[in-house]
N, C-alpha and C positions, 0 to 999 in steps of 0.2 A: 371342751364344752360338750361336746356328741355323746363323751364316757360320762361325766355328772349328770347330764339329760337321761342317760339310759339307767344312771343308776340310783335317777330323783335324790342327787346328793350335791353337793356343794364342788367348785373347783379346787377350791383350800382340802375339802376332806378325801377327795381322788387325790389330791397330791400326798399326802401324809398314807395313805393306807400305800400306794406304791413306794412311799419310802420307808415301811412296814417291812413290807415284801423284801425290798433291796437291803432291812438288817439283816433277815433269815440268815442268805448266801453270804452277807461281808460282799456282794459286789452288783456292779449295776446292771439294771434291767432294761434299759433304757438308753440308746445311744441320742441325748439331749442338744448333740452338735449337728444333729440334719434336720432339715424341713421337707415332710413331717417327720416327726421323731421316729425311729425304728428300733425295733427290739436288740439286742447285742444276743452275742451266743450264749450266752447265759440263762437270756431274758427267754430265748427262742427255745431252749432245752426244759426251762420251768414251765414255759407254756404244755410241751410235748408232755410233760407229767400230771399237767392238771387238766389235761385236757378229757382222759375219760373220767376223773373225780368230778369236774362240771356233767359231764354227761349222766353221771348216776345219777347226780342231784335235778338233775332236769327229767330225767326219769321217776322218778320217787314224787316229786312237784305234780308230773302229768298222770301216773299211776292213781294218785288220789285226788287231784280236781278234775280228770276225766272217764275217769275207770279203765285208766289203761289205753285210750283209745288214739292214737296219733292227730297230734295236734301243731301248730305252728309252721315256721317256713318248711319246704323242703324241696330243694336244688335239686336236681338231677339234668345231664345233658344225654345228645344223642349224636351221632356221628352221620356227616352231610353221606356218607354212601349208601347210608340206611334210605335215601330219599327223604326229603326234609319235614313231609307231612307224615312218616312213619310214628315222629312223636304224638301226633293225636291219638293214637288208641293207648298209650298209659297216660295220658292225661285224662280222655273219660275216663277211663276205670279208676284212676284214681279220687274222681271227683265224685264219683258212685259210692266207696267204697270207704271213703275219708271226707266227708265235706269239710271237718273241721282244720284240715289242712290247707295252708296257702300256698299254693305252687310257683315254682319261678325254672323253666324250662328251657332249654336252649338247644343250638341245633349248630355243632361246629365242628372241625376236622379233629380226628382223634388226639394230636401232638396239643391241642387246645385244650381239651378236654382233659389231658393227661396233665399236665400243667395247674389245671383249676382244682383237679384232686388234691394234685401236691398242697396246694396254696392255700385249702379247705375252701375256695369260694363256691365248691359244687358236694352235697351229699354224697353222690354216686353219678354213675354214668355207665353207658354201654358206648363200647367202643370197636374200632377195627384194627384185628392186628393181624402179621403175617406168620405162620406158623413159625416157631422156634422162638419168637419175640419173649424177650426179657419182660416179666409184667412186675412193679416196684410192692417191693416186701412189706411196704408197712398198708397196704390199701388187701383190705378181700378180694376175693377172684373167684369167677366161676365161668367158664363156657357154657355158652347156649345154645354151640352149633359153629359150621361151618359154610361160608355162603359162596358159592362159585363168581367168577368173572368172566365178562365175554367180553368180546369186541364188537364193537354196533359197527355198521356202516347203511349209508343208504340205500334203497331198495332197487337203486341202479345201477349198485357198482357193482363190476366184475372183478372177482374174486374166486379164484378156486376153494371146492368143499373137499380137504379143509385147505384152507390157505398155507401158505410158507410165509417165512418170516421175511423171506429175500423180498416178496409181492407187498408185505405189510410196510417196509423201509421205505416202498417207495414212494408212500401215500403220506399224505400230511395227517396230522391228529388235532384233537379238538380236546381238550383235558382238563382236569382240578389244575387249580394252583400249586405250586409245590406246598411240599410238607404234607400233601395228597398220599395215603399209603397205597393205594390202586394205581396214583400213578407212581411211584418210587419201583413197584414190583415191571412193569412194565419196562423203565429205563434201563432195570438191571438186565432185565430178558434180552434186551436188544446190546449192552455193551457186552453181555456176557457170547455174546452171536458173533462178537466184531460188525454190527451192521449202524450204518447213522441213523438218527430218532427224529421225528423235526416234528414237535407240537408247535404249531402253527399259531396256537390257540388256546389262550387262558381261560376259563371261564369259569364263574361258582352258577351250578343251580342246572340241574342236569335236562330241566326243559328247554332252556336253553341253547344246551351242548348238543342237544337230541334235535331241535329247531336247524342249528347250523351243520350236523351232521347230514340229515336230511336236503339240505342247500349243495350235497355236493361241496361243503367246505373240508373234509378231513373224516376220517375216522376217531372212535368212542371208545370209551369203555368204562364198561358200569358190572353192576349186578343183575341178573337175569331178573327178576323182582322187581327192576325198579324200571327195565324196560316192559315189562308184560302191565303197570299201573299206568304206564305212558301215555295222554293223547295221542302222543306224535308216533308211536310205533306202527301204525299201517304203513308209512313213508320210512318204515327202516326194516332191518334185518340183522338179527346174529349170526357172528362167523365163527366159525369153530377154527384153531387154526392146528397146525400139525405139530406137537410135540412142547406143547405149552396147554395148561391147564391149570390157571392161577385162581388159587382161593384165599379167605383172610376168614379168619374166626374170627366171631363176634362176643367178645368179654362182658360180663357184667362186674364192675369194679365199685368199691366204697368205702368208707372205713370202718376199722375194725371195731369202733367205738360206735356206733349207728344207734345204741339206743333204741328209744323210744319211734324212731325212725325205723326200724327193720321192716314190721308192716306194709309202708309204703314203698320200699326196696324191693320187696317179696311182689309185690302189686307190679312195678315194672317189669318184673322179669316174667311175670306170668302171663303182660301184656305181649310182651316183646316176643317173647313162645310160641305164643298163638300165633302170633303175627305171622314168623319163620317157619311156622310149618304152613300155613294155609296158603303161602307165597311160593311152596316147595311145591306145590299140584301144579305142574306146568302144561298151560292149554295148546303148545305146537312143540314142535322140534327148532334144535338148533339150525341154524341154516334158511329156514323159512320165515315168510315175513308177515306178519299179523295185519288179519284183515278184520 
């Protein structure tokens, strides 16, 4: 009912144009024994071929009822280590630069994010990955940078500058949920040591983490950026620690097929930019604690 409403046509006449489709191939598009129906490999591999021929035509549609100018939905996500309010500056600029677009924006762990590309429920996305990371061939790709990691701890705890890892074991952690790539780098740091890991503490939303860090619950770790935006950072401190100095590039990813949408992609990345450098002026040193 949702495809004849979308395509102001009857159910009888979606059903006959899909069994159209299904003479082409001699085979089905359509696996008709599951609720809801789902495509077959067939169906999934014709989609793959008409997918940038809808795109031109959606292009070509927008090229002359708008003069070219990016119009309609456009998805884009952002990755929770960026700090969750990072996506408000390409959201203004996009709203500046595009009114006639409708934005639908989201704010989730990369491995989420990486998923919603595949699955096309996202335009594009920026995300976090760790150097050497495999990034999947049929999406664009471009780095925007590379964003360091510290370890937070609270403004009372004692901790050598720089710390050891044997000192770090012995503390409890406060962290992202798995599937977290900031924390996956950190577990490996520590089995690759032989030393035990004990996050103490799950937590989404790094005010939070930064909240019960502060409490003397566990030590943190984020990006230098997203502690220097912190309320809570006069009640904490970065450790620098000794022979560990973990970073994650920031990707900007999308498909190849982006159309009429490249504008607004372009618009992300220029926000995202700015962002990453004016983040990159750091007002103290590692070690000390913001007042």
């Amino acid at each position: 009912m949702a495809a004849a409403a979308a395509l102001h046509l009857t159910q009888s006449a979606v059903t006959r144009r899909i069994q159209n489709l299904e003479d082409a191939p001699g085979m089905p598009l359509l696996d008709r024994q599951t609720r809801p129906m789902q495509l077959t490999r067939a169906g999934q591999e014709t989609y793959e071929f008409a997918k940038p021929v809808l795109s031109s035509v959606n292009d070509l549609k927008t090229g002359i009822m708008n003069g070219g100018e990016p119009s309609g939905a456009f998805r884009f996500g952002m990755p929770r280590g960026l700090d969750d309010l990072a996506i408000g500056s390409p959201i203004r600029r996009l709203r500046t630069d595009f009114p006639k677009v409708r934005i639908q924006a989201f704010v989730q762990w990369t491995g989420v994010l990486l998923d919603r590309l595949a699955n096309r429920t996202l335009d594009a996305a920026v995300v976090l990955l760790p150097e050497g990371s495999t990034l999947p061939a049929s999406l664009a790709a471009e780095c925007l940078g590379t964003e360091p990691l510290t370890v937070i701890a609270a403004k009372a705890t004692r901790l050598s500058q720089p710390a050891t890892f044997e000192e770090l074991s012995s503390n409890t952690w406060v962290l992202n949920p798995h599937g977290c790539g900031t924390r996956h780098l950190l577990e490996v740091a520590f089995l690759q040591r032989g030393l035990p890991f004990d996050p103490t503490v799950e937590a989404e939303g790094y005010e939070l983490q930064f909240s019960l860090i502060s409490d003397g619950v566990g030590l943190g770790l984020a990006m230098p950026q997203v502690f220097y935006s912190s309320p809570m950072r006069k009640h904490l401190k970065m450790v620098k620690v000794k022979g560990f100095s973990p970073s994650q590039n920031v990707w900007l990813l999308h498909s190849r097929h982006i159309g009429r949408l490249a504008p607004a992609v372009h618009c992300v990345r220029e926000a995202i930019t700015q962002q990453l450098r004016s983040k990159a002026r750091k007002p103290f040193e590692i070690g000390q604690s913001a007042n």
